[in-house]
C-alpha positions as CSV (number, residue, x, y, z in Angstrom):
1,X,0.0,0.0,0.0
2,X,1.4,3.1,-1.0
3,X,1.7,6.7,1.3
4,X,-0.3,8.8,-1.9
5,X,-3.0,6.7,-0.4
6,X,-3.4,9.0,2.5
7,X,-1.7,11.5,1.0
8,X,-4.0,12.2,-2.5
9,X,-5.7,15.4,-2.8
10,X,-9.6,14.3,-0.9
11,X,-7.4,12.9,1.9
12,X,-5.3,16.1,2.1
13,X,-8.0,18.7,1.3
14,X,-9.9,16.8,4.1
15,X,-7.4,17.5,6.8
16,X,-7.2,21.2,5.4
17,X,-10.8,21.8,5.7
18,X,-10.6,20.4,9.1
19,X,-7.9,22.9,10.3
20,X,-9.5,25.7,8.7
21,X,-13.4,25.2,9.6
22,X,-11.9,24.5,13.3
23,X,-8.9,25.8,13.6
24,X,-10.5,27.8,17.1
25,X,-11.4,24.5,18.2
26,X,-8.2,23.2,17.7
27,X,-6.3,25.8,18.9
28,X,-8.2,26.3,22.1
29,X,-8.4,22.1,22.3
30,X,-4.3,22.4,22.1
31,X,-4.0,25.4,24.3
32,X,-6.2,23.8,26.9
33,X,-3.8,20.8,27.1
34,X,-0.5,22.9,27.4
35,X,-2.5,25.0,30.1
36,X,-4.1,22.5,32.3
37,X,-1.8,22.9,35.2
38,X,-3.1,26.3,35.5
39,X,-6.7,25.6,36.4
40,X,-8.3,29.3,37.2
41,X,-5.0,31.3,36.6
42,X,-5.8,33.6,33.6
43,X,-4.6,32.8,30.5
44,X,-2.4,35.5,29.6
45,X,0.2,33.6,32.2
46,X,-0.7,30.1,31.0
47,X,3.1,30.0,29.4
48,X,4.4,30.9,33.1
49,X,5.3,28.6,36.1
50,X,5.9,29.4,39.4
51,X,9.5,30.2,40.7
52,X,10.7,27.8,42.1
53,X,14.4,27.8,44.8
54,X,17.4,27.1,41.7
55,X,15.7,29.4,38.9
56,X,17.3,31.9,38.0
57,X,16.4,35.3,39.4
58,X,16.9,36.9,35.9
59,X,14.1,34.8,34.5
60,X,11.6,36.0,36.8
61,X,8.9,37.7,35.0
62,X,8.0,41.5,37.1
63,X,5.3,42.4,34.9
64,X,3.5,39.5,36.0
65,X,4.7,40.0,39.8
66,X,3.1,43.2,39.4
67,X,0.0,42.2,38.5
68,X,-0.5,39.2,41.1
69,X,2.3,39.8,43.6
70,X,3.5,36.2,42.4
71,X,6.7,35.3,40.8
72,X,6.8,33.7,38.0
73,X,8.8,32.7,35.5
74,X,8.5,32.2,31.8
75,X,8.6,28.8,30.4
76,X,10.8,27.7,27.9
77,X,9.3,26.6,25.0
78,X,10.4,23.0,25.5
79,X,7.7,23.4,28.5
80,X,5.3,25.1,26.7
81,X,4.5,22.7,23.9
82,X,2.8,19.6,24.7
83,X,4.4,16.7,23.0
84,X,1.6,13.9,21.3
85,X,2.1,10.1,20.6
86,X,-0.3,8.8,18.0
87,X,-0.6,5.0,19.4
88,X,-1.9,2.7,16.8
89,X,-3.6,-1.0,17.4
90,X,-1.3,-3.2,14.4
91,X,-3.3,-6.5,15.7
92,X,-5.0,-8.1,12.8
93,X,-8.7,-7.4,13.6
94,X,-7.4,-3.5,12.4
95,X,-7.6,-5.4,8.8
96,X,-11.0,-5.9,9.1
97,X,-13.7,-4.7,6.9
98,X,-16.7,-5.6,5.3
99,X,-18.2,-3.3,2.4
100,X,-16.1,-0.1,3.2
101,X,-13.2,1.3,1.0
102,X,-11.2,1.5,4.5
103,X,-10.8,-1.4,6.8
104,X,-10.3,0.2,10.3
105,X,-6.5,0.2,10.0
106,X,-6.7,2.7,7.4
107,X,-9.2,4.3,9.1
108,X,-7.3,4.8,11.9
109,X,-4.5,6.3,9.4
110,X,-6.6,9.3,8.3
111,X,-7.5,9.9,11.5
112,X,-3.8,9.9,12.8
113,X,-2.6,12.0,9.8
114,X,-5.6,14.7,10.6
115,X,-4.2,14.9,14.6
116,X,-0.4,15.4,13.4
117,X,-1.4,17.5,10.8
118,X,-2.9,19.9,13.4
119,X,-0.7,19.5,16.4
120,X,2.5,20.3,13.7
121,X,0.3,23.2,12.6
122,X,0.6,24.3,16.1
123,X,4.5,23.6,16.4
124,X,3.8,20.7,18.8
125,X,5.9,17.8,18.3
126,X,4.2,14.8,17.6
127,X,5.7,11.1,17.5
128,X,4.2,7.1,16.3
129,X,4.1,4.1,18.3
130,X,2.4,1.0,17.1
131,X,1.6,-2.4,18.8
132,X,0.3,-5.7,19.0
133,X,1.5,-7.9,21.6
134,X,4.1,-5.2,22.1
135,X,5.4,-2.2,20.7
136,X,6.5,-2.6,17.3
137,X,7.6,0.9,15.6
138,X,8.6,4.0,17.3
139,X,9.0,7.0,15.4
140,X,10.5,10.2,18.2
141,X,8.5,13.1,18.4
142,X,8.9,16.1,16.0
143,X,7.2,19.6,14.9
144,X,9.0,19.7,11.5
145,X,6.4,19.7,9.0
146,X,8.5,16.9,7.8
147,X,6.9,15.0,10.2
148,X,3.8,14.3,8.8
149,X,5.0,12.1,5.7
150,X,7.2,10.3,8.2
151,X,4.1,9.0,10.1
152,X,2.4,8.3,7.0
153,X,5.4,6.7,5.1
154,X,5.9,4.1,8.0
155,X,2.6,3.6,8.5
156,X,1.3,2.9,5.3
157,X,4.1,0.3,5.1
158,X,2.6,-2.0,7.6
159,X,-0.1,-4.3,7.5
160,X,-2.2,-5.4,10.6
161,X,-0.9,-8.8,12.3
162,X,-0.5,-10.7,15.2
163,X,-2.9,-10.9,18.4
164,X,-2.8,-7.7,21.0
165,X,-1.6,-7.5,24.7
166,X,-2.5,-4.4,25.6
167,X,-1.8,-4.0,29.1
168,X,1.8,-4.9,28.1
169,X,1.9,-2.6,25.0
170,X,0.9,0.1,26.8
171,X,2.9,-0.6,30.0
172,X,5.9,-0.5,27.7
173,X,4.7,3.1,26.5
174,X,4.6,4.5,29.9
175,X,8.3,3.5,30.7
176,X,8.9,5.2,27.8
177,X,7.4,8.6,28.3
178,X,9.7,10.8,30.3
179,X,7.5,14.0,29.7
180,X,3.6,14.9,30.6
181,X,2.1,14.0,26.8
182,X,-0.8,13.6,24.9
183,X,-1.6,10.0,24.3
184,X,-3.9,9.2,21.3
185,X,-4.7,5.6,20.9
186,X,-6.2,4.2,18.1
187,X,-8.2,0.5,18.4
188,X,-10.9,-1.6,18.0
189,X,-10.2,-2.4,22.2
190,X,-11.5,-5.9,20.8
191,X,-9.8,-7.6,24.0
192,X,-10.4,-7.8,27.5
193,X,-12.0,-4.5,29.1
194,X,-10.4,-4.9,33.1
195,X,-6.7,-5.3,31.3
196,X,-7.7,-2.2,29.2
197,X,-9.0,0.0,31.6
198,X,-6.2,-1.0,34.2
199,X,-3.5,-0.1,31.1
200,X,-5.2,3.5,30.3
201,X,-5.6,4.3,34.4
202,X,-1.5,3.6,34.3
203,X,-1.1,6.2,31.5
204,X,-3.7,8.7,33.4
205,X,-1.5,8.0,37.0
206,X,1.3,8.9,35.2
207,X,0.2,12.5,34.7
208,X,-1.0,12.2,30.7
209,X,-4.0,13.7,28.3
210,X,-5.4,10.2,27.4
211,X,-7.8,10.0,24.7
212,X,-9.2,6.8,23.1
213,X,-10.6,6.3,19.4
214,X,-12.8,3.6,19.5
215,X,-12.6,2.1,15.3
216,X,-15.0,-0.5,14.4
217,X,-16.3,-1.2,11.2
218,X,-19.9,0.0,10.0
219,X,-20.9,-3.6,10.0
220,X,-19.8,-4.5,13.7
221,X,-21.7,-1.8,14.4
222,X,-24.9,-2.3,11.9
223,X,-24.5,-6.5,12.0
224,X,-26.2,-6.0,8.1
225,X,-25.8,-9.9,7.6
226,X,-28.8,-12.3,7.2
227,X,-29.3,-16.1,7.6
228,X,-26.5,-18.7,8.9
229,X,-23.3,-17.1,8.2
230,X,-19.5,-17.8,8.5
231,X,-18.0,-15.7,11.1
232,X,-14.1,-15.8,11.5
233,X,-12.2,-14.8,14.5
234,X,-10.0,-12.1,12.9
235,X,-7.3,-12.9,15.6
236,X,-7.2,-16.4,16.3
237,X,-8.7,-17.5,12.7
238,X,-11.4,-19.8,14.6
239,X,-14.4,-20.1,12.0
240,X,-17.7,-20.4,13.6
241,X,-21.5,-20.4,12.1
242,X,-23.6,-18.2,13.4
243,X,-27.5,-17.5,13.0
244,X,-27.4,-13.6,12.2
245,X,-31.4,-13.2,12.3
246,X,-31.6,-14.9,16.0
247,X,-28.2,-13.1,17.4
248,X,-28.4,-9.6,15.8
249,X,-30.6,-8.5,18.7
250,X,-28.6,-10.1,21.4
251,X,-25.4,-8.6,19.7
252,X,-26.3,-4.6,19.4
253,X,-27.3,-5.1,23.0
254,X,-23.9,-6.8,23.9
255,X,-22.1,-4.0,21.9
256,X,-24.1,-1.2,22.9
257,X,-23.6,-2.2,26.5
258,X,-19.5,-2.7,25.6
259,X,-19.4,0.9,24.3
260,X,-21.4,2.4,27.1
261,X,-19.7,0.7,30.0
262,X,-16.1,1.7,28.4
263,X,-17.7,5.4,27.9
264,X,-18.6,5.6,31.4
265,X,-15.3,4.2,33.1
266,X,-13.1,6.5,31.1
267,X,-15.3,9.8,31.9
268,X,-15.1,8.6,35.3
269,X,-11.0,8.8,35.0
270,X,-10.6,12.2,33.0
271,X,-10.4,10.2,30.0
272,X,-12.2,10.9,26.4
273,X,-13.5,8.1,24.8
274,X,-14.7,8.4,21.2
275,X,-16.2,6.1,19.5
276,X,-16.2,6.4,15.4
277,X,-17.1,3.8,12.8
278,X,-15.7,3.9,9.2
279,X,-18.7,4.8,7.5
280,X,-18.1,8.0,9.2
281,X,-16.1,10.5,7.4
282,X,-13.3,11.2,9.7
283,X,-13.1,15.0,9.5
284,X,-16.6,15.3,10.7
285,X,-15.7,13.1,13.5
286,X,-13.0,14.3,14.5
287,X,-14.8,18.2,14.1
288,X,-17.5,16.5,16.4
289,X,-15.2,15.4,19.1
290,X,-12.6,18.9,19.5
291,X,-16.6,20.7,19.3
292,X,-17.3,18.5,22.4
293,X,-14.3,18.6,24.3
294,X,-14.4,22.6,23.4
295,X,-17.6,22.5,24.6
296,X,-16.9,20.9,28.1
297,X,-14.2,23.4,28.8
C-alpha cells in the first residue's frame, strides 16, 4: 500500500478543511492541554510557572509579579509545547472490513494523519508508536512539517498482524514517556476490558491527556448480515457459524452495552472516549469530538 493513499488530494483537502473550519477549536483544544496545570489562573500567564528555589532570578517575569504579587517565571518553549504520541492497534482485527473502502487500520490512518497534521500546525511535536502484543515501531516526536510524511510513510508500510496484549503494550509506552504527553490511541479495544482499563488508568497515574478512538467497522456496528453465516475470529482464525437473524438482537445489545460501560469508566478517570465507525467520514468526526471537548471546557 502506498503513502499517496493517504496523501491524494480528498485525503489532504480533508485534513485542510478540518484545520481551517476548526482551527479555534483546535487551537483552544491544544492550548487547553498545554495550560491544564493552570486551572483558574488567567490565561495570559498560561506560558508561566511558578518560581521555584534554583531558577534563575533573571528569568523571573515583574510584569506578572506586578500584577499578582507572584513570581513567576517564563517557560521555555520546550515546556510550553505539549508533546503527542499517535498509538496505533497493528493486531490483525485492524484489517478488518466488510463493504467499506477503509478497513479500520486505514481508518485509523486518516485519523492519525488529521491529529499530526494539526498539532505540527501548532508547532507541537508529535511522535508514532504501534503495537500488538508489544510495541513494534517507534517514530520520536517532531514539529517539523516533515513529520507528517514520516508518520504516514511508515505507516502505510505496515499491514495489521498478530494478536494484542495491551496491558503490556501500553505498560511498555509508559516506561517510555519521560514527559507529561498527549496520548492518542487508536483500536478496536477488541480484547479484554479490566486489562484495558487498568493499562489506560496507568497512562492517566502517570500525569498524561489520554484519549481513546474507539474504530469498528460500519458492520460491527450495523450486524447487516442475514441467515446462517461464517464468522471468523479475525485474531485467532477460529471459524464459527452463526444465526445472524436470531443473534443480531442479542449482539447490538452486547455492543451497545460494551461501548457504554467503556464510555462511562473512562469519563469517570478524566479520560475521552470516542467512538467512530468507518462509515463516518473522519473529519466530521474528529470536528465533532474537539466541538465537544471545546464544549466541556
Amino acid at each position: 500500500m502506498s503513502v499517496e493513499k493517504y496523501l491524494k488530494p480528498s485525503v489532504i483537502n480533508q485534513i485542510k478543511r478540518l484545520d481551517l473550519r476548526a482551527q479555534f477549536v483546535v487551537k483552544g483544544f491544544l492550548h487547553g492541554l498545554h495550560a491544564s496545570p493552570f486551572h483558574g489562573f488567567s490565561v495570559e500567564f498560561s506560558e508561566h510557572r511558578k518560581y521555584t528555589a534554583g531558577d534563575d532570578l533573571k528569568d523571573i517575569d515583574w510584569q506578572v509579579y506586578a500584577k499578582t504579587d507572584k513570581y513567576y517565571i517564563k517557560k521555555f518553549e520546550s515546556e510550553t509545547n505539549i508533546t503527542g504520541y499517535l498509538v496505533m492497534d497493528l493486531s490483525q482485527s485492524m484489517g478488518y472490513t466488510y463493504e467499506q473502502e477503509l478497513n479500520k487500520f486505514d481508518y485509523a490512518i486518516c485519523l492519525a494523519a488529521a491529529l499530526a497534521y494539526l498539532m505540527i500546525s501548532q508547532q507541537d511535536p508529535v511522535g508514532l508508536v504501534t503495537f500488538n502484543d508489544r510495541i513494534r515501531q517507534c517514530l520520536p516526536p517532531r514539529s517539523k512539517r516533515t513529520q507528517l510524511g514520516n508518520v504516514l510513510s511508515l505507516l502505510s508500510k505496515l499491514e495489521p498482524s498478530g494478536t494484542t496484549d495491551f496491558q503490556h503494550s501500553l505498560g511498555q509506552l509508559s516506561a517510555m514517556l519521560k514527559t507529561r504527553s498527549l496520548i492518542m490511541i487508536f483500536s478496536d479495544f477488541l480484547f479484554d476490558e479490566t486489562q484495558t482499563l487498568n493499562a489506560l488508568y496507568r497512562l492517566k497515574h502517570g500525569g498524561h491527556d489520554v484519549i481513546l478512538f474507539h474504530i469498528l467497522d460500519e458492520a460491527e456496528v450495523s450486524f447487516p448480515f442475514r441467515g446462517v453465516c461464517k464468522m471468523l475470529d479475525p485474531e485467532t482464525n477460529e471459524e464459527i457459524k452463526v444465526d445472524a437473524d436470531g443473534s443480531r438482537k442479542d449482539y447490538l445489545k452486547q455492543l451497545k452495552e460494551f461501548r457504554d460501560g467503556l464510555e462511562s469508566r473512562c469519563r469517570q478517570s478524566g479520560i475521552d472516549y470516542v467512538p467512530v465507525d468507518t462509515s463516518m467520514q473522519f473529519d466530521k468526526a474528529l470536528l465533532e469530538y474537539l466541538l465537544s471537548r471545546r464544549a466541556r471546557g
